[in-house]
C-alpha positions in Angstrom: 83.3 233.2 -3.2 82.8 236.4 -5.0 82.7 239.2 -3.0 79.7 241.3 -2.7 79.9 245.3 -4.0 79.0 247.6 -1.1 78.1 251.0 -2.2 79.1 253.9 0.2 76.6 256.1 1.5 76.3 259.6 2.9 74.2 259.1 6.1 73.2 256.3 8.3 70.5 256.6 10.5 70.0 253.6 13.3 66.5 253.6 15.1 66.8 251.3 18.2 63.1 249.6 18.1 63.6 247.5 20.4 66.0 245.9 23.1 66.7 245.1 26.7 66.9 248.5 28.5 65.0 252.1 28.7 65.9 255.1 30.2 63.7 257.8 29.4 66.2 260.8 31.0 69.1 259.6 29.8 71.5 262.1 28.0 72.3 262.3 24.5 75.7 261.7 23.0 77.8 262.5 19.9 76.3 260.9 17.1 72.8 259.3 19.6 69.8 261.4 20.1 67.8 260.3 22.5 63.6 259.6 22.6 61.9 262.9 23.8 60.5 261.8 26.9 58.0 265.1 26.8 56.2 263.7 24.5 55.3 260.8 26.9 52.7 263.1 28.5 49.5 261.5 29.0 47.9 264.6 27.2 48.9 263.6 23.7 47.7 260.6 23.9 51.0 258.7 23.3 51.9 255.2 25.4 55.7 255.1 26.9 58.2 252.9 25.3 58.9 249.3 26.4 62.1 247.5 26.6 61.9 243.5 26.5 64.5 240.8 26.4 64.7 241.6 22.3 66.4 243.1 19.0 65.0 245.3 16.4 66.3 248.4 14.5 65.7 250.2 11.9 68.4 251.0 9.2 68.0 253.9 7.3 70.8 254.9 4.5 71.1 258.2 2.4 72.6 258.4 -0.9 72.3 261.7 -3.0 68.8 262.4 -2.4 67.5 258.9 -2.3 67.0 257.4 1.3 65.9 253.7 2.1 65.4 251.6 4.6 65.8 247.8 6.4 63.9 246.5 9.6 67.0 244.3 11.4 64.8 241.7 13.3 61.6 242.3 14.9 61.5 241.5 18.8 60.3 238.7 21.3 56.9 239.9 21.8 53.9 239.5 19.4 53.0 243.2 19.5 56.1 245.3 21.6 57.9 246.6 18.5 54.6 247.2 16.5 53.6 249.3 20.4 57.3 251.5 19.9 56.7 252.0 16.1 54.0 254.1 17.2 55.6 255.7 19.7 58.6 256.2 17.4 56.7 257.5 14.8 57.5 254.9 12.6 55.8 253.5 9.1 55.5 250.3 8.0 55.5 251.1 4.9 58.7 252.9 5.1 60.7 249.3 5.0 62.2 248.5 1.8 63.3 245.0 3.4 63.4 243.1 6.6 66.5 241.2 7.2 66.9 238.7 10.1 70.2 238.5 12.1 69.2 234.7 12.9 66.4 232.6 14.2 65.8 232.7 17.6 62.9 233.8 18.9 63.9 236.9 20.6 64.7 238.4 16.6 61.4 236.6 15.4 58.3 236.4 17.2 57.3 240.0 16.4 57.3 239.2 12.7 53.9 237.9 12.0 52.1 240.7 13.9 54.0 242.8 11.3 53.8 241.0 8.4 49.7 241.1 9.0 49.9 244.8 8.9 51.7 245.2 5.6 49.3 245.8 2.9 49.3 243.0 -0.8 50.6 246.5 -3.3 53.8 244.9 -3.1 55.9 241.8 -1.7 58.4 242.9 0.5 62.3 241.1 0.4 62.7 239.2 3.8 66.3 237.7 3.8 67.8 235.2 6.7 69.7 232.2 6.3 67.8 228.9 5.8 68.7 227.8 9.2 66.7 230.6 10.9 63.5 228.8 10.0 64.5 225.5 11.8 63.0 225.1 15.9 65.9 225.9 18.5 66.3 225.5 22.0 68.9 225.3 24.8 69.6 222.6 27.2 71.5 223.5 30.3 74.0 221.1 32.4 71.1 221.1 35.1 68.7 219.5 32.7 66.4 222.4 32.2 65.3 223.6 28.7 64.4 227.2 27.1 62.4 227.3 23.4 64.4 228.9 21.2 62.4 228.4 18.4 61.4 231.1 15.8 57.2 231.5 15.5 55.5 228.7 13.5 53.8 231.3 11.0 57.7 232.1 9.6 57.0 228.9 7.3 54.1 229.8 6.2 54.4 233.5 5.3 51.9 235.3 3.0 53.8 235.5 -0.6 51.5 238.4 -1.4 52.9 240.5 1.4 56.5 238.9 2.0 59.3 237.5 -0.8 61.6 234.9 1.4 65.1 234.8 0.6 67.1 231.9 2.0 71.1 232.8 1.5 73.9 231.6 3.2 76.4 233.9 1.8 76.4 237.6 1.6 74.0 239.7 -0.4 72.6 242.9 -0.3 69.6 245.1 -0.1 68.5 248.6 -1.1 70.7 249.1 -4.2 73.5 247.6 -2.8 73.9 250.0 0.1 73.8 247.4 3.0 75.8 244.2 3.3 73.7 241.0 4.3 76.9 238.5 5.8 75.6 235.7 5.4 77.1 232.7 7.5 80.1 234.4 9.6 83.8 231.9 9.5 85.3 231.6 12.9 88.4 232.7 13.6 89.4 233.1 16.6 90.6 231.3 19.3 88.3 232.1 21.5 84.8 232.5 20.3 83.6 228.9 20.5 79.7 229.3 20.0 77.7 228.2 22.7 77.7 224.7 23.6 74.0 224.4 24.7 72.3 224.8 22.0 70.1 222.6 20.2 68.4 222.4 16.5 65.8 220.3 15.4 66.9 218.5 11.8 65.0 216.7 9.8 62.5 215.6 12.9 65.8 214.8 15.2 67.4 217.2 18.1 70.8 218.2 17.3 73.7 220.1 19.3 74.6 223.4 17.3 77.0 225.0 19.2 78.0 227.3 16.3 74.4 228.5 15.2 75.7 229.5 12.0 72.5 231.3 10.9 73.4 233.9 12.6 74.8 236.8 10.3 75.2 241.0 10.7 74.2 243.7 8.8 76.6 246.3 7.3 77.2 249.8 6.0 80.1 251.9 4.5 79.6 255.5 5.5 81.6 257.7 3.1 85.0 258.6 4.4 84.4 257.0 7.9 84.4 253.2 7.5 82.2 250.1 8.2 79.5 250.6 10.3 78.2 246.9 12.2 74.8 245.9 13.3 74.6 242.5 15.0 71.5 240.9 16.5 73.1 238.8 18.8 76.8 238.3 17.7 76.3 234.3 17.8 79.1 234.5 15.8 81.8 236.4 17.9 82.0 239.4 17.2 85.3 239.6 16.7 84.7 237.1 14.0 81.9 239.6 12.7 84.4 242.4 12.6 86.6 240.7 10.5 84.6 239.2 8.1 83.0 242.6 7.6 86.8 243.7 6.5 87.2 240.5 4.5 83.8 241.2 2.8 84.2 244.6 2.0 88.2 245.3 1.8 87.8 248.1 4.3 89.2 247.9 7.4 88.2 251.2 9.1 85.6 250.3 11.3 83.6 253.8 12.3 80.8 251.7 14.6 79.9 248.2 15.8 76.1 248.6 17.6 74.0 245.7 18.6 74.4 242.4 20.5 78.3 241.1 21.4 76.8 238.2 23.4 78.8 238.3 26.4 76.2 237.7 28.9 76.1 235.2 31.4 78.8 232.9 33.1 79.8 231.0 30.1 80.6 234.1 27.9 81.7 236.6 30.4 85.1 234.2 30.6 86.0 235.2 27.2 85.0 239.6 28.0 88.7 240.1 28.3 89.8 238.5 25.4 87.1 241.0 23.5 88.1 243.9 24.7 91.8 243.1 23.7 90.3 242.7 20.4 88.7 245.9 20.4 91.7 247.5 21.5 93.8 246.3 18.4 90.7 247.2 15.7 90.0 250.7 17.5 86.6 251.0 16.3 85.6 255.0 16.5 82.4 254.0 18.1 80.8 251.0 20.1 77.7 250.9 21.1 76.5 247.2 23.1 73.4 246.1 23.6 70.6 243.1 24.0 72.7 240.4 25.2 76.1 242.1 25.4 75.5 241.8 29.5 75.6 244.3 32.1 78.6 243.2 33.2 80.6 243.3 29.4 79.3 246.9 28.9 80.7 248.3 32.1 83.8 246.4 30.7 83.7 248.6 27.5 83.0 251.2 29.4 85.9 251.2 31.5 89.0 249.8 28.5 87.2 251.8 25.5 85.6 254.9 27.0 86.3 257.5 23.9 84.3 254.9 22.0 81.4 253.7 24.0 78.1 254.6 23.4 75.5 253.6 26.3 72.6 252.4 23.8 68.6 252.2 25.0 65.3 251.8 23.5 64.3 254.9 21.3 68.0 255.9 20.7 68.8 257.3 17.0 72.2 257.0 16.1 73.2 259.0 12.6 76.6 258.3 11.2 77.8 261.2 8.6 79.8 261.1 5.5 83.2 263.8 5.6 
């Protein structure tokens, strides 16, 4: 495989759109400002943010004096992201690309509402590995299912408005200043995908405990290091980490920010064996989210306190070259 080339940049800026908690008071923190909740006031005609069980960011990256930007996923409700744009302040037309971290519908279902509100002048890039289009859905030991499954309009996107790129290994966007993974290797002993899952192949239900559609997005700040934005970490994200440093040849990691999938019963059993992890990669910052679990965060809390970051809807997170 040849490697991809990763430009360095001299700012990062990370918009939380959307994700699983809001906290309107809480305090800022070195390197996260946090959504003025003044401006909430009924007065100016503004509508509070909303948190759902979902992903989406915004990526923005400065180089000289040119700045860019790529939507990471888009949210599990038709129209909540497209609600805290607004409230954000933030422009469609802004995105140079929308990259998904992996099919499931809590990434997805906000994407056609979107997509119907880009105008034809130009198609934009959408990239996400071919499985993300495929139905999904988990069957627990008791019997009971959940529909997984991304929204039936992502196979039948408008080419005027979006340009679908199916890749299963790395590539990158905006002038080669963020790193698409692509499929993530595992590697450890320990993250073992999820053994409940199911994808529909070719008309027939299939278990896929790996979900190897799932892939991160990342960025090499000048003089700082890699910075990491997962989805959901379906992957591990241990085994995200160090594909990032295989990827790149960088093994300073400055931030890892998004979904570490440590939630429920299943994956809090392997919580300890992350955080030992962590310990040995010292990331400068880490800032869990979506499905990372209540219960992993206080985790990080309490082993890697210098480093964590609490994270929360409306939180913007800018990274600094030296």
């Amino acid at each position: 495989m040849t490697k991809p080339t990763l430009v360095t940049v001299d700012e990062l800026k990370i918009m939380i759109v959307m994700d699983n908690t809001i906290d309107v008071f809480m305090a800022g923190a070195e390197h996260a400002q946090r959504f003025d909740c003044a401006t909430l006031h009924t007065a100016v005609g503004l509508s509070p943010l909303i948190a759902e069980h979902g992903f989406c960011a915004t990526i923005q990256v400065k180089k000289g004096e040119q700045t860019q930007t790529v939507l990471l996923d888009t949210g599990v409700s038709p129209n909540g992201v497209l609600h805290n744009m607004r409230t954000l302040g933030i422009e469609l037309g802004e995105m140079q690309a929308i990259a998904l971290s992996h099919g499931h519908a809590d990434h997805t279902l906000g994407l056609p509402g979107l997509i119907d509100r880009f105008g034809e002048s130009r198609a934009i890039p959408l990239v996400a590995h071919p499985d993300a289009f495929l139905e999904r859905k988990v069957i627990f030991p008791d019997g009971r299912e959940m529909c997984f499954s991304p929204p039936l309009e992502l196979n039948q996107l408008d080419p005027n408005k979006i340009e679908v790129r199916k890749e299963t290994g790395p590539t990158t966007l905006v002038d080669q200043a963020v790193l698409v993974t692509g499929q993530i290797p595992r590697q450890t002993s320990f993250e073992n995908g999820f053994p409940f899952h199911y994808t529909k192949r070719e008309g027939v239900w299939e278990n896929d405990p790996l979900i190897l559609d799932d892939q991160a997005l990342v960025v090499h700040v000048e003089g700082k290091g890699l910075v990491i934005i997962t989805g959901c970490g379906h992957a591990g994200i241990i085994n995200t980490i160090r594909y990032a440093q295989e990827l790149t040849g960088v093994e300073k990691i400055h931030a890892v920010i998004g979904g570490f999938h440590l939630t429920g019963g299943f994956f809090e059993k392997i919580i300890p064996d992350t955080i030992t992890e962590f310990k040995k990669i010292k990331p400068d910052y880490l800032v869990p989210g979506h499905c990372t679990g209540w219960y992993a965060i206080q985790q990080i809390a309490q082993h890697l306190p210098d480093a964590f970051i609490p994270n929360n809807v409306g939180t913007l997170l800018r990274f600094s070259a030296e």
